[in-house]
BATOR-198229 format. One record per residue (C-alpha): residue number from 1; residue in three letters; x, y, z. Coordinates in nm, 2 decimals, padded with zeros to 4 digits, m for minus. Each point is the difference from the previous one (the first is absolute). Layout:
! BATOR-198229
(NUM; 'ALA'; (X; Y; Z)),
...
END
This chain:
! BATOR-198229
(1; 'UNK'; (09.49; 11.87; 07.46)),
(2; 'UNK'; (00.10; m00.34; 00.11)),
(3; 'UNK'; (00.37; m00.16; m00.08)),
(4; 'UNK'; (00.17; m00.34; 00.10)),
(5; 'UNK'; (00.32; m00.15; 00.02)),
(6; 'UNK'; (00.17; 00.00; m00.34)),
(7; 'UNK'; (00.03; m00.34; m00.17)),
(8; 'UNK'; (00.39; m00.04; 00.18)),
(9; 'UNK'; (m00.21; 00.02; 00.32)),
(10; 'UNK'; (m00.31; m00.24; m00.09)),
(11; 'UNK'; (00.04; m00.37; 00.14)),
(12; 'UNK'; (00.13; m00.23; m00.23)),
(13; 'UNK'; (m00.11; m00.33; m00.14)),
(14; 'UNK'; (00.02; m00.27; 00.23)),
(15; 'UNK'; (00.06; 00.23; 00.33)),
(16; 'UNK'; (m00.36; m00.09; 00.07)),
(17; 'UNK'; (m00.10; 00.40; m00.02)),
(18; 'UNK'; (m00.23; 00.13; m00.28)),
(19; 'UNK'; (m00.01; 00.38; 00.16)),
(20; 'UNK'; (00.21; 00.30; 00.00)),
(21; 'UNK'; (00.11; 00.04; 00.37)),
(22; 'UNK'; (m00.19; 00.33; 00.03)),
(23; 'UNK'; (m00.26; 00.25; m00.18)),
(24; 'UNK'; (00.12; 00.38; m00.03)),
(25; 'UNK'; (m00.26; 00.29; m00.01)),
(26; 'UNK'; (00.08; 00.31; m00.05)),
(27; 'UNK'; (m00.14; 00.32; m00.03)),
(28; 'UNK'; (m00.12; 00.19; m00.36)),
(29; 'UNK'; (00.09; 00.30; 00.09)),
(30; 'UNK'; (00.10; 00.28; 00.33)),
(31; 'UNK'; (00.29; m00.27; 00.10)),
(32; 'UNK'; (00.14; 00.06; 00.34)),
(33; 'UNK'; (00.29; m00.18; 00.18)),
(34; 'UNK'; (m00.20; m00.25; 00.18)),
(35; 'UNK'; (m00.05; m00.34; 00.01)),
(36; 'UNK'; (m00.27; m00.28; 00.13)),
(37; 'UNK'; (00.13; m00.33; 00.04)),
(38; 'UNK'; (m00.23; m00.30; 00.09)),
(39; 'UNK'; (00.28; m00.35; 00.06)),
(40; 'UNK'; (m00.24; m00.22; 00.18)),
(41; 'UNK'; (m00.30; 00.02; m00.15)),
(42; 'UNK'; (00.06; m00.26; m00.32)),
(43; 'UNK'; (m00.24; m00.23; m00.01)),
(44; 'UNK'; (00.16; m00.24; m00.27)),
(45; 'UNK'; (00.05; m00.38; 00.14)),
(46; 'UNK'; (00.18; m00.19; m00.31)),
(47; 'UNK'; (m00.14; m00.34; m00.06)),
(48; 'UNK'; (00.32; m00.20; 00.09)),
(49; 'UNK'; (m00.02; 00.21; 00.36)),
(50; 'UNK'; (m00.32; m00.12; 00.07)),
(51; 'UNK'; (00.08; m00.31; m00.07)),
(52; 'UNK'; (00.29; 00.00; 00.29)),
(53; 'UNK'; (m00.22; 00.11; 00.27)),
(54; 'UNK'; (m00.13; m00.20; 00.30)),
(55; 'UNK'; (m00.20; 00.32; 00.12)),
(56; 'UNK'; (m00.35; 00.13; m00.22)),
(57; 'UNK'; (00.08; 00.29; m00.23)),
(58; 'UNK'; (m00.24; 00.21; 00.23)),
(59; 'UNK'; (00.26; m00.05; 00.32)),
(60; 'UNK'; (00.24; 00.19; m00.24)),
(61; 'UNK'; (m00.20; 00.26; m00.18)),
(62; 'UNK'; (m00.09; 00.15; 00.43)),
(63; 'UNK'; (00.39; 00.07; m00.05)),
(64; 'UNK'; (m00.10; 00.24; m00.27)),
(65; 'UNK'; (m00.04; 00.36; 00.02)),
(66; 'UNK'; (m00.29; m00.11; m00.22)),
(67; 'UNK'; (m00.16; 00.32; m00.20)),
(68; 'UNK'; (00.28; 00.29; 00.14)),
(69; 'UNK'; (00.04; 00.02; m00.39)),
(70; 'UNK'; (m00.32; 00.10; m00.04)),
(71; 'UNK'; (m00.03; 00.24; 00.24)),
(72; 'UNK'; (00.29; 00.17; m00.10)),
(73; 'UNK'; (m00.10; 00.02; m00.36)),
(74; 'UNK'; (m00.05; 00.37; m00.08)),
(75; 'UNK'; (00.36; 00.09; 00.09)),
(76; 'UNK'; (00.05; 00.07; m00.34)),
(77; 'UNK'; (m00.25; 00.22; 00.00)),
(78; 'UNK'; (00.16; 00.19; 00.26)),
(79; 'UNK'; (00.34; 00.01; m00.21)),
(80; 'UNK'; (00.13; m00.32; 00.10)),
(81; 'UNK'; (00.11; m00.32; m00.07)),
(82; 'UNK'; (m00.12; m00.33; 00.16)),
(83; 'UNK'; (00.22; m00.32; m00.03)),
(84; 'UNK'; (m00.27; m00.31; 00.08)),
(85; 'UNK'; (00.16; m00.36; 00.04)),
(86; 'UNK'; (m00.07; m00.24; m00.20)),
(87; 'UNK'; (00.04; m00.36; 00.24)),
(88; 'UNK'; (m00.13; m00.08; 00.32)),
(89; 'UNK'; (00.28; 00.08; 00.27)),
(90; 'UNK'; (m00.07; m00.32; 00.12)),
(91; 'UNK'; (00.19; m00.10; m00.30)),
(92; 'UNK'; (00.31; 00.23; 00.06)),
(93; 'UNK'; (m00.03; 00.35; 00.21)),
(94; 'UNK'; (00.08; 00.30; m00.16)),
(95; 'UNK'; (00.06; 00.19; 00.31)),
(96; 'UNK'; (00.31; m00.24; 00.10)),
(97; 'UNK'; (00.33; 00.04; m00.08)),
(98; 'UNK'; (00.06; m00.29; m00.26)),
(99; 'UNK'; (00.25; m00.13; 00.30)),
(100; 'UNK'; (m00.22; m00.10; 00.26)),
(101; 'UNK'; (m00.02; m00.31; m00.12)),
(102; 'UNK'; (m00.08; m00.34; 00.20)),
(103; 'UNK'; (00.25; m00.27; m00.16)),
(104; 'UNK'; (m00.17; m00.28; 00.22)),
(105; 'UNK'; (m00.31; 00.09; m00.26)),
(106; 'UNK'; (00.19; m00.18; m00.28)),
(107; 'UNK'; (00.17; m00.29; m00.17)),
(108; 'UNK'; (00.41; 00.05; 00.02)),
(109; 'UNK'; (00.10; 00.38; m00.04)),
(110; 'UNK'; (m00.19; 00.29; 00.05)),
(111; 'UNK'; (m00.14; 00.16; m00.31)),
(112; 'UNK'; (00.21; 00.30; 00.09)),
(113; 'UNK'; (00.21; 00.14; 00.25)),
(114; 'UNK'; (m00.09; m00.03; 00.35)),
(115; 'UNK'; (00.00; 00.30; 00.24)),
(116; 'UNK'; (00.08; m00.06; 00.40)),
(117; 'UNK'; (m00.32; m00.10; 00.12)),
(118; 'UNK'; (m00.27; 00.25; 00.09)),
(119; 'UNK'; (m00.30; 00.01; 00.24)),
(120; 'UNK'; (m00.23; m00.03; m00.31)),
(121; 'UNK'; (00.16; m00.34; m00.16)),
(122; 'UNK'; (00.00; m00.13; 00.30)),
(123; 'UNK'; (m00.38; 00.03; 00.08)),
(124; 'UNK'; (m00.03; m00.13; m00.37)),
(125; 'UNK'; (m00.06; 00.31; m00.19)),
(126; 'UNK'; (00.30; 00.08; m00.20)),
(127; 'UNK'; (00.02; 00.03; m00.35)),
(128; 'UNK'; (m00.15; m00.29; m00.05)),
(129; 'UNK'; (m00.26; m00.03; 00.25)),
(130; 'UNK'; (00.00; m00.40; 00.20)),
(131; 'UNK'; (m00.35; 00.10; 00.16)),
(132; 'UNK'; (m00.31; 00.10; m00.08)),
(133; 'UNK'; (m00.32; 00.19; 00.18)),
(134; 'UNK'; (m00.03; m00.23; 00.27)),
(135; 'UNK'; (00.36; m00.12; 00.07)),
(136; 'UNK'; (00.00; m00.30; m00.19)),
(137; 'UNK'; (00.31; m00.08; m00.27)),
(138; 'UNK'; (m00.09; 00.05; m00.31)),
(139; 'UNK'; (00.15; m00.26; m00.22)),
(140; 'UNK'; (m00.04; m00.33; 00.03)),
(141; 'UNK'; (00.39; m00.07; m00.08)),
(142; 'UNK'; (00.28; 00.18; m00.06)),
(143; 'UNK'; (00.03; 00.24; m00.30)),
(144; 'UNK'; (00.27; m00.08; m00.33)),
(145; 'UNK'; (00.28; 00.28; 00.02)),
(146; 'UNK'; (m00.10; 00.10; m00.34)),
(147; 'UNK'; (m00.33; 00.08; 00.09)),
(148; 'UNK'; (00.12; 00.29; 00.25)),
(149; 'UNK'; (00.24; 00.13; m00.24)),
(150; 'UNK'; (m00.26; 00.04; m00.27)),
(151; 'UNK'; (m00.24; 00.17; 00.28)),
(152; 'UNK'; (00.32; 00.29; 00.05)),
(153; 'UNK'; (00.06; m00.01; m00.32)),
(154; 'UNK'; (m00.29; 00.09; m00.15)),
(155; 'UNK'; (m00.22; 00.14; 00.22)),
(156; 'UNK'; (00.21; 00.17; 00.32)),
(157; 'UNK'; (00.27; 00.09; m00.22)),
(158; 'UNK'; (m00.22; 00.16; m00.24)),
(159; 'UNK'; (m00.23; 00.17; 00.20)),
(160; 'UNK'; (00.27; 00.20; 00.24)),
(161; 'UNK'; (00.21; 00.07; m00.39)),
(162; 'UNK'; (m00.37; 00.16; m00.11)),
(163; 'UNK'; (00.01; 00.19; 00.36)),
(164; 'UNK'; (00.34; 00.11; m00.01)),
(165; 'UNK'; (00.00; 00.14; m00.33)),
(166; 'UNK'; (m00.32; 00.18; 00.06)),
(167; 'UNK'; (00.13; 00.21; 00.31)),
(168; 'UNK'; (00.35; 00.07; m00.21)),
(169; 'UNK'; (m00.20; 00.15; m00.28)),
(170; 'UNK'; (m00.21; 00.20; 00.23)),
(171; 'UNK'; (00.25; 00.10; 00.20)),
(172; 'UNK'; (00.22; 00.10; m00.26)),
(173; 'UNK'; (m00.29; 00.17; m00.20)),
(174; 'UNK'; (m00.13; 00.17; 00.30)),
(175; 'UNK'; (00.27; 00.04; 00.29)),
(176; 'UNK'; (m00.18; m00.26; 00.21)),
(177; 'UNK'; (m00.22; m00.28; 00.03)),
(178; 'UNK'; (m00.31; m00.15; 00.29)),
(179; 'UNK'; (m00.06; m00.32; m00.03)),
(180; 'UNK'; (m00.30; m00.13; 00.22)),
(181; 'UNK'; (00.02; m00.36; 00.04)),
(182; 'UNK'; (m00.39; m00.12; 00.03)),
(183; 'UNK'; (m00.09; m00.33; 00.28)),
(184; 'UNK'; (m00.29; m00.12; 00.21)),
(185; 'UNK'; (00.03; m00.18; 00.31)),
(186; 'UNK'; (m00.21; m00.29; 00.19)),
(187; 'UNK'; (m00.26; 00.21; 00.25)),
(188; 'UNK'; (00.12; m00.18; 00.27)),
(189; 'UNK'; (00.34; m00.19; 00.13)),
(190; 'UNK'; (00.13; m00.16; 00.26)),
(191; 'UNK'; (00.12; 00.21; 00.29)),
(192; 'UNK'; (m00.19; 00.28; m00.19)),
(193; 'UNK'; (m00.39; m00.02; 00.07)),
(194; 'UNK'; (m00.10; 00.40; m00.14)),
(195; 'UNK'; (00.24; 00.08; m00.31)),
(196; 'UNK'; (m00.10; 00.34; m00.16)),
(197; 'UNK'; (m00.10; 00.07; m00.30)),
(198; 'UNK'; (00.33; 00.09; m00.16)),
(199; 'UNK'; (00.35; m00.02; 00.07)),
(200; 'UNK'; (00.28; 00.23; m00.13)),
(201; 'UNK'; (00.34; m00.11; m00.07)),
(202; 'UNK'; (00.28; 00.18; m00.05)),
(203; 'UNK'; (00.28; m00.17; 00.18)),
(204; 'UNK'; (m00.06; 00.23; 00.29)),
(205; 'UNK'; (00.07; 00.32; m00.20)),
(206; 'UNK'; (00.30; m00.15; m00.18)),
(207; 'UNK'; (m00.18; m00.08; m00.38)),
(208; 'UNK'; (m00.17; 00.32; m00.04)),
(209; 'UNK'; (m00.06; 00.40; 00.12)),
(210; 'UNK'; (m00.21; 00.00; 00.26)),
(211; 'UNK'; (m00.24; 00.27; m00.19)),
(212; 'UNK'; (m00.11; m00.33; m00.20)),
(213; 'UNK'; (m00.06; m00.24; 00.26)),
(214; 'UNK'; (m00.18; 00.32; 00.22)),
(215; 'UNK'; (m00.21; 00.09; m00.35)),
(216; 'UNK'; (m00.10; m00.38; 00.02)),
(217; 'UNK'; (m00.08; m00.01; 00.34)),
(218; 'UNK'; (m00.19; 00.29; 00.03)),
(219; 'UNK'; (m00.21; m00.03; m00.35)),
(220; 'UNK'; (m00.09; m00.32; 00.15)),
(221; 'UNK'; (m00.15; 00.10; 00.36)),
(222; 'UNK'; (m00.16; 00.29; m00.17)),
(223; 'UNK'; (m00.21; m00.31; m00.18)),
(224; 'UNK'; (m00.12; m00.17; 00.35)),
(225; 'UNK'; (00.33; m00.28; 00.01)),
(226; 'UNK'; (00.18; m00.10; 00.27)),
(227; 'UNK'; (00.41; 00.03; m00.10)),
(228; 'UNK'; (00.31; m00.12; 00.19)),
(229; 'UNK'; (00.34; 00.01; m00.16)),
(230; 'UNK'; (00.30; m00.29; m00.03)),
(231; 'UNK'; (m00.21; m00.23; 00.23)),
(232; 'UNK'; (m00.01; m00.28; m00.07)),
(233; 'UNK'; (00.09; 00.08; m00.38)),
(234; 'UNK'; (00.33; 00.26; m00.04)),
(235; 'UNK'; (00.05; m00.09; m00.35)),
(236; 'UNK'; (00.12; m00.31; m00.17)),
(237; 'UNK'; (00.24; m00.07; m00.27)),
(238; 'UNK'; (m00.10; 00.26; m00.25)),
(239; 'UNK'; (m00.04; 00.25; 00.24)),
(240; 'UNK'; (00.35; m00.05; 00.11)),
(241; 'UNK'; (00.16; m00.05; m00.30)),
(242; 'UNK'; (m00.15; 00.31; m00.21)),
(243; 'UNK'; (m00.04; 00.21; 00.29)),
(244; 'UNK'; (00.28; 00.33; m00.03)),
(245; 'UNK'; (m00.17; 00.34; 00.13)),
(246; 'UNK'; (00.35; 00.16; 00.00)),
(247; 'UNK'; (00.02; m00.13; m00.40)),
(248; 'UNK'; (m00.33; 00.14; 00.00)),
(249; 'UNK'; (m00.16; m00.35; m00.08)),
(250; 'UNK'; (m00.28; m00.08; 00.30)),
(251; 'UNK'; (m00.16; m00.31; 00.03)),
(252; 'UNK'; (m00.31; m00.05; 00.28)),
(253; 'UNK'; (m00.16; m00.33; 00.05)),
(254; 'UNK'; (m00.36; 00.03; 00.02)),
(255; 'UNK'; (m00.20; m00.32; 00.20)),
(256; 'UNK'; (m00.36; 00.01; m00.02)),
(257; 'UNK'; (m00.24; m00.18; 00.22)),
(258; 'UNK'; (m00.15; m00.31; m00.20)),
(259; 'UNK'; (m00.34; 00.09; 00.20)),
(260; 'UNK'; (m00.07; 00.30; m00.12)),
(261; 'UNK'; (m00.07; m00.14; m00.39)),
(262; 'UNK'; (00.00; m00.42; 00.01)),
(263; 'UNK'; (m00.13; m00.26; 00.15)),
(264; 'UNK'; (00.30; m00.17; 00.09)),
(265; 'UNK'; (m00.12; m00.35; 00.02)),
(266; 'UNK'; (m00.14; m00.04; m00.33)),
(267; 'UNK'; (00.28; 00.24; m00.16)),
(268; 'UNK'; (m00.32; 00.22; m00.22)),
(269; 'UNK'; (m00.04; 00.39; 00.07)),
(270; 'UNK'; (m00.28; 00.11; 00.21)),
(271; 'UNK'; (m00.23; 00.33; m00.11)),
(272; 'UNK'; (00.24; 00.24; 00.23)),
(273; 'UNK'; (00.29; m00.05; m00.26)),
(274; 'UNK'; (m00.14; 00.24; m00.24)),
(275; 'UNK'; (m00.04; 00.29; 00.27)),
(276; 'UNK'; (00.36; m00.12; 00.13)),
(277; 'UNK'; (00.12; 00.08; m00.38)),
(278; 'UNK'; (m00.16; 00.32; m00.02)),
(279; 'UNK'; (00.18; 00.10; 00.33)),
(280; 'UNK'; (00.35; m00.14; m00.13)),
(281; 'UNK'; (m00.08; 00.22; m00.34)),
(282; 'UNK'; (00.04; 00.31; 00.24)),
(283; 'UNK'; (00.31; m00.08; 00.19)),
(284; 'UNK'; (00.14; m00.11; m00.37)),
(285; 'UNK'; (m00.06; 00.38; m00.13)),
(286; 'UNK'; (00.17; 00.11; 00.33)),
(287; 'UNK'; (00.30; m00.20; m00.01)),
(288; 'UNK'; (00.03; 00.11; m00.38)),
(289; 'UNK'; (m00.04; 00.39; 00.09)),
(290; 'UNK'; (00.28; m00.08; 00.24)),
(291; 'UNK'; (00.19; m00.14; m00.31)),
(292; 'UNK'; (00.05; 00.28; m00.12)),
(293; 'UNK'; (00.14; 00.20; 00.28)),
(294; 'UNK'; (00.24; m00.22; 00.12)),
(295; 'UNK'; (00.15; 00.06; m00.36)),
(296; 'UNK'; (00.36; 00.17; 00.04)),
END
């Protein structure tokens, strides 16, 4: 079964946004405490964004973590839910807090309030992302106020409200709650010529029990993948902010390796993808077995 934001959530007229910020699926029956959460892979570009850009739609879309929806899609199968964004994080990033933002970005004041500066704003990928694929700004000029606020307002804001209230009911229904927050990653980066396949993280053993990252890890060699853990990804915003093992609430960032399912150029899913969902099926079952035994 599939839900969306209630009608105080949707966009309103005028904001420029004609979708919910995010589609809920959640399981018919055998529910566990365990939740799938894909933030970057929204592929909805509003007209009136498009229109501001000085870079082609496709330099933005190899931000994506374009089809991690899709091969996450069976969680409910597996007893739980999966939250899927809605917009492109191009066009605000779920995974930041709502304070990173850039005010050079716009007209007059921020859209909100501004946190100290962080390593990510300053490399131009805050809330409101200044770069694209390649480097390049983004917008051709600088963005109204109003525009951001309508971006936190109804699409952040709503999305981490959804996410919040999920692992409260779960956790109050059940004693606890995993939450497994789904990414890809480029196959290659600067400085970083072999990544692996997937990379674990749990803000170095601080979000989560170590029995789920080591169920994770281990499920995953035992499929042929190379797995590192916190390096170079330890776990972003949602990670951090959801992330209580000794509230018995454990978030783990997952980062897969673009290669192994897309060609990353063209942003369209290679034959590999369906065996790659097949694989992700298993480790799904596992981390829902384990669901139920980290119950109190």
């Amino acid at each position: 079964m599939t839900v969306t934001a209630t009608e105080e959530q949707s966009p309103v007229p005028g904001s420029g946004l004609r979708l919910p910020a995010f589609t809920l699926d959640v399981p018919q029956s055998d529910e566990r405490p365990l939740i799938f959460a894909s933030p970057h892979s929204g592929r909805e570009y509003p007209d009136y964004f498009r229109s501001a850009l000085r870079v082609p739609l496709l330099d933005l879309k190899r931000t994506e973590d374009a089809f991690v929806d899709e091969l996450f899609a069976n969680a409910p199968l597996y007893g739980a839910r999966l939250l899927k964004a809605t917009y492109a994080r191009s066009f605000v990033d779920l995974n930041r807090d709502p304070r990173e933002i850039d005010a050079s970005m716009f007209h007059g004041d921020p859209p909100g309030p501004v946190a100290v500066p962080t390593v990510r704003v300053e490399a131009g990928l805050g809330c409101f992302p200044r770069i694209g694929a390649r480097g390049e700004f983004i917008y051709a000029k600088k963005l109204d106020p109003a525009d951001g606020r309508a971006r936190l307002d109804f699409v952040h804001t709503p999305y981490h409200a959804a996410l919040s209230g999920e692992i409260a009911a779960l956790r109050q229904k059940y004693g606890c709650a995993i939450l497994i927050d789904c990414h890809s990653m480029p196959s290659t980066q600067p400085g970083r010529p072999d990544l692996p396949d997937f990379v674990l993280g749990d803000r170095f053993g601080s979000s989560c029990t170590g029995q789920l990252t080591g169920l994770v890890e281990r499920t995953l060699r035992k499929a042929g993948f190379s797995v590192v853990r916190n390096a170079p990804y330890a776990g972003g915003f949602t990670t951090r902010k959801y992330g209580r093992p000794k509230q018995h609430v454990h978030a783990l960032q997952i980062e897969i390796n673009r290669r192994l399912y897309l060609d990353e150029a063209q942003v369209t899913a290679i034959d590999a993808m369906a065996a790659l969902s097949h694989q992700l099926d298993g480790l799904m079952e596992n981390i829902s077995e384990l669901s139920e035994r980290l119950r109190p």
